[in-house]
N, C-alpha and C positions, 0 to 999 in steps of 0.2 A: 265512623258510621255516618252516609249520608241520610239526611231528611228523606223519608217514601212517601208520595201523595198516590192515593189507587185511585186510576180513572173511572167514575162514573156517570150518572147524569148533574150530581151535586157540583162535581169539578171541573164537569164542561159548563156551567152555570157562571161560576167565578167567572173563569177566563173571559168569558163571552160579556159577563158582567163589565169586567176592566175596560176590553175595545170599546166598549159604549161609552161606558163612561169617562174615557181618555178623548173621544169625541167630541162628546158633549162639552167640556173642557176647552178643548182648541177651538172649539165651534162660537163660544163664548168670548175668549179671549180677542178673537178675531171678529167679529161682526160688535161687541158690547153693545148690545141689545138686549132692553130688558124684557120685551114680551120673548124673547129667548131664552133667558134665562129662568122665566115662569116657566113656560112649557118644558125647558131640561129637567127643574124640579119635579114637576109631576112627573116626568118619564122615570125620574129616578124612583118617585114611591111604585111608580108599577114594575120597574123593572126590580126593584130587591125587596119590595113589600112593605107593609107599613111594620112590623114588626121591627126589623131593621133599619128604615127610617126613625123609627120611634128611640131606638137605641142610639142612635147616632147624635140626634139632636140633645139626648139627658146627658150627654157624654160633653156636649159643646157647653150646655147650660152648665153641668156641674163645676167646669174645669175654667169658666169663666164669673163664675157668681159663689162658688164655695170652695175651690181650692185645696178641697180636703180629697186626696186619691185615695182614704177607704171607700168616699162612698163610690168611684168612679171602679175601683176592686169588688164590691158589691154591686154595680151594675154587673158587671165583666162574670159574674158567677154566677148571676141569675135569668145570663142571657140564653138564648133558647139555643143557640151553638155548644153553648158549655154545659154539661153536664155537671155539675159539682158534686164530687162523693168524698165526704168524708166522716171521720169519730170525732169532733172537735169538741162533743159532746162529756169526751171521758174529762175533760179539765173540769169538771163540777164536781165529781171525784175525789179529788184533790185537796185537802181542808190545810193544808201549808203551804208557803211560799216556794218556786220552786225554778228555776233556770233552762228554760227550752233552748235548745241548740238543735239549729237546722244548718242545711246543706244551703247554699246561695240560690237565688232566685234567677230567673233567666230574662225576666225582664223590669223594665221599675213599677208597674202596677202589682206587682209582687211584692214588692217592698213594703206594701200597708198591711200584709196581710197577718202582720203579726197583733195587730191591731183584736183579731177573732180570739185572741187571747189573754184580754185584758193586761195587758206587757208592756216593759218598759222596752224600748228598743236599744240595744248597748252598740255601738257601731263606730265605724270609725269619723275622725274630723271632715274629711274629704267630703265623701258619701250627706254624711249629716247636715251641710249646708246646704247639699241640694235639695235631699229630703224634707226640710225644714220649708219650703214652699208647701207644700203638698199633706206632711203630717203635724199634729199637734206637737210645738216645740217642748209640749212642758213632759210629751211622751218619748222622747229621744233622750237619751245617753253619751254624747260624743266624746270619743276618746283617742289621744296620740296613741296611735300602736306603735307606730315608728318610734318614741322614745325610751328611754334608755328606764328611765322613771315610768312608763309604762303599765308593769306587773304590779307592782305597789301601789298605783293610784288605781287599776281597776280591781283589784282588790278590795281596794276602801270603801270605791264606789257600790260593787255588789254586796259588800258586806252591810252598808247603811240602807241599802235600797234593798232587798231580800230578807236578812236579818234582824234588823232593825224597823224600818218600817214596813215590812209583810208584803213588798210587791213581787211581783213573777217580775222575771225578766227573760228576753227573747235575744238570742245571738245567734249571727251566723257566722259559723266555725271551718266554713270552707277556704280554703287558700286559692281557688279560684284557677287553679293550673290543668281546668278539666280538658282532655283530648277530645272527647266524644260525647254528645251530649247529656246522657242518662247512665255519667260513669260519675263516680266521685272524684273528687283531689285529695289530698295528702291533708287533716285536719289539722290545727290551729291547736296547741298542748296548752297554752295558757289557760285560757277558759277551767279547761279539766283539772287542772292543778291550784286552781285555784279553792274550785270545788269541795273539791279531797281535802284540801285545808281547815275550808271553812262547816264541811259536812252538810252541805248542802244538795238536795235531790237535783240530778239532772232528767228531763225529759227531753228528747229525741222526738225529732220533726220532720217529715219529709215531706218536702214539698215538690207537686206536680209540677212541669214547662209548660208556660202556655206558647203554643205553634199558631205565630201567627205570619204571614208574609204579605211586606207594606200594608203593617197596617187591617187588612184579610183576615180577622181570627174563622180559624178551620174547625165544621163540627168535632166534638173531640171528648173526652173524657177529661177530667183537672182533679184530681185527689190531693186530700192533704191527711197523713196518716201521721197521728201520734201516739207514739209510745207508751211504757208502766216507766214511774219515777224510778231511779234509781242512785246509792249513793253507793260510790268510787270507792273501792279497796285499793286497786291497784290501776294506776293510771293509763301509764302505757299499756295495759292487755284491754282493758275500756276503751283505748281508742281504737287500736286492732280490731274488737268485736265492733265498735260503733262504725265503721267505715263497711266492714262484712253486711251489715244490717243497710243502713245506705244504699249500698250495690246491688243486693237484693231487691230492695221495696222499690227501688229508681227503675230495674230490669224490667219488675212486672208494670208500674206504670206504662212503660215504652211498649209493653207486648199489648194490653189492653187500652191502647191508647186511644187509636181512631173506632169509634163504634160502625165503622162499614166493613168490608171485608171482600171487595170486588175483585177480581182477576185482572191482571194489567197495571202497572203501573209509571210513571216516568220520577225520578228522582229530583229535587232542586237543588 
């Protein structure tokens, strides 16, 4: 399934946006001149408004003075492009520890987002040394899945960290082998099994894609819908229904996604 952008005046805007500002750019590079590059700045707050100027620059600030991408995830959801709708409200709800499992993210500012959950983040080694610039190290979990000792240490781990001392913990359970953008992959059975073992409630996560290109976030809708707790009778029919459920809530995101609705389109 390709990405659809519907033509209107919002997306003759963009475009018309880029050639300028790809101008402005070469115009710069070429002449360095700084009363040039004053005047480019102003033409940029006129040409995309001070709103968007305003975001651009807390996005530079944050990402050079605090390092922390929730709050730069928190800009990104309260910007006037994103609509943010979700229940993240029902986790208050909740008076025990409990293991959120989500679908993977589409891009790394998604990555903090498990953060709205007061969570520990369980994740792999790889992934966690990068994230470990950007999130609170004492809030990450990093863990060999490739090892063979593997199931046994993340066992112990969510057993002393959920069971023990009463924290949520946040996993994402997707294997990452998706075709199409708003389809699911094949889930990750450890998590689950673990679970079932330890009798631990799992809640179910989905998280929205945010659509952005180079850079461009496109007005859009961003949901993130959470589930009722539930604890594992039987594993494998849990995951079966848990991917059903996924495919569904993923489908309606993709249908209600862009809030326009204009005739015409071209594909990227």
């Amino acid at each position: 399934m390709r990405e659809t952008i519907f033509i209107n005046r919002y997306t003759v805007c963009i475009v018309f946006n880029i050639i300028v500002v790809i101008g402005i750019i070469i115009l710069n590079i070429k002449r360095k001149n700084i009363k040039l590059l004053g005047i480019s700045i102003l033409f940029l707050f006129l040409l995309l408004g001070l709103s968007e100027v305003k975001f651009i620059l807390k996005l530079i600030y944050t990402s050079i003075f605090n390092n922390k991408l929730i709050n730069i995830a928190n800009l990104m959801t309260s910007h006037d492009k994103v609509i943010f709708i979700n229940n993240i409200d029902r986790i208050k709800t909740f008076n025990f520890p409990v293991m959120f499992v989500s679908n993977y993210p589409s891009c790394l500012i998604e990555y903090s987002l498990h953060t709205y959950f007061d969570s520990l983040l369980l994740i792999g080694t790889a992934p966690a040394k990068n994230l470990s610039f950007f999130i609170d190290q004492n809030k990450i979990l990093p863990v060999d899945i490739h090892s063979k000792k593997s199931f046994d240490y993340v066992k112990k781990i969510i057993d002393e960290n959920v069971l023990i001392k009463k924290n949520n913990v946040f996993s994402y359970v997707e294997k990452l082998e998706r075709n199409v953008l708003y389809d699911i992959s094949p889930l990750r059975s450890g998590i689950f099994t673990i679970c079932n073992e330890l009798k631990i409630p799992v809640v179910p996560v989905v998280i929205d894609k945010l659509i952005h290109h180079n850079g461009i976030i496109l007005k859009q809708n961003f949901r993130i819908y959470v589930g009722q707790p539930h604890l594992i009778q039987n594993v494998k029919n849990f995951i079966k229904n848990l991917r059903l459920f996924y495919s569904k809530k993923l489908k309606n995101f993709a249908k209600n996604k862009f809030p326009y609705n204009n005739k015409g389109f071209f594909s990227l």
